[in-house]
C-alpha positions as CSV (number, residue, x, y, z in Angstrom):
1,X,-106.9,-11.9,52.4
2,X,-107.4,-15.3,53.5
3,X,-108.4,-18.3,51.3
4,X,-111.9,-19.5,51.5
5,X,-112.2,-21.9,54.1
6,X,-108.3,-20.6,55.9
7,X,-108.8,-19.8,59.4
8,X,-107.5,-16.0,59.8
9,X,-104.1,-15.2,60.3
10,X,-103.3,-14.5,64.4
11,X,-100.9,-11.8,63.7
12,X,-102.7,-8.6,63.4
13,X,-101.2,-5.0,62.4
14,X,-101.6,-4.0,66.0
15,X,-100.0,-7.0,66.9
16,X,-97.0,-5.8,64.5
17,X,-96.7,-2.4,65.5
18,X,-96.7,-3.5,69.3
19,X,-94.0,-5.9,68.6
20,X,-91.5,-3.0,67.1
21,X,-90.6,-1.2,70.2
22,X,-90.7,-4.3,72.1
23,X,-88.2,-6.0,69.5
24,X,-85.8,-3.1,69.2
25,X,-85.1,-0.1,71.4
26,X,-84.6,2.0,68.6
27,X,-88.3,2.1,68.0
28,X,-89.3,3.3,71.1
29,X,-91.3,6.0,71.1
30,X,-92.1,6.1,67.3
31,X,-95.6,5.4,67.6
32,X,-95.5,2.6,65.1
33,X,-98.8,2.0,62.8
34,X,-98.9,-0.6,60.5
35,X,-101.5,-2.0,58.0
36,X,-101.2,-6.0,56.4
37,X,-100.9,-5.3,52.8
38,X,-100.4,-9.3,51.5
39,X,-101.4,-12.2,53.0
40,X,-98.2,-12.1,55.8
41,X,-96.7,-8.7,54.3
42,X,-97.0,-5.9,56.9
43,X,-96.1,-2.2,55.9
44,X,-95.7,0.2,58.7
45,X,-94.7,3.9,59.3
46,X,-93.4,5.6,62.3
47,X,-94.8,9.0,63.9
48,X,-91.1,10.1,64.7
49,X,-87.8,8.8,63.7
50,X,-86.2,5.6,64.7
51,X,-83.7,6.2,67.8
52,X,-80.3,6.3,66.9
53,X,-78.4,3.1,67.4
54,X,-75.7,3.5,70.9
55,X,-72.8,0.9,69.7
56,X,-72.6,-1.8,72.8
57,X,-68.8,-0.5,73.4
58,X,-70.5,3.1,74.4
59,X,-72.9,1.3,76.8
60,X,-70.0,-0.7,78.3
61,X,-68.1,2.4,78.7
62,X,-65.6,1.5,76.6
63,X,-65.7,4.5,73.4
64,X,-63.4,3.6,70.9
């Protein structure tokens, strides 16, 4: 909640969720949904699991 007389914060939950999958491939397809729960504190939960992480070495072809 926003102070009297503070302009709202830009950043919305949707704006949160949206930027999950976009910031980390892992979240793809987890149907992120995420509620503000302080002033710039954002909790969110995911539909599915997270992706499992591919070390870069795999994706280079190089398995160790």
């Amino acid at each position: 909640m926003n102070a009297p007389g503070t302009p709202p914060d830009p950043i919305t939950p949707a704006d949160v969720a949206a930027g999950m999958p976009a910031g980390a491939v892992i979240f793809a397809d987890s149907d992120p949904t995420c509620v503000q729960s302080a002033a710039k504190t954002y909790t969110c939960t995911l539909s599915r699991p997270p992706a499992p992480e591919i070390p870069d070495s795999w994706a280079l072809g190089r398995v160790s």
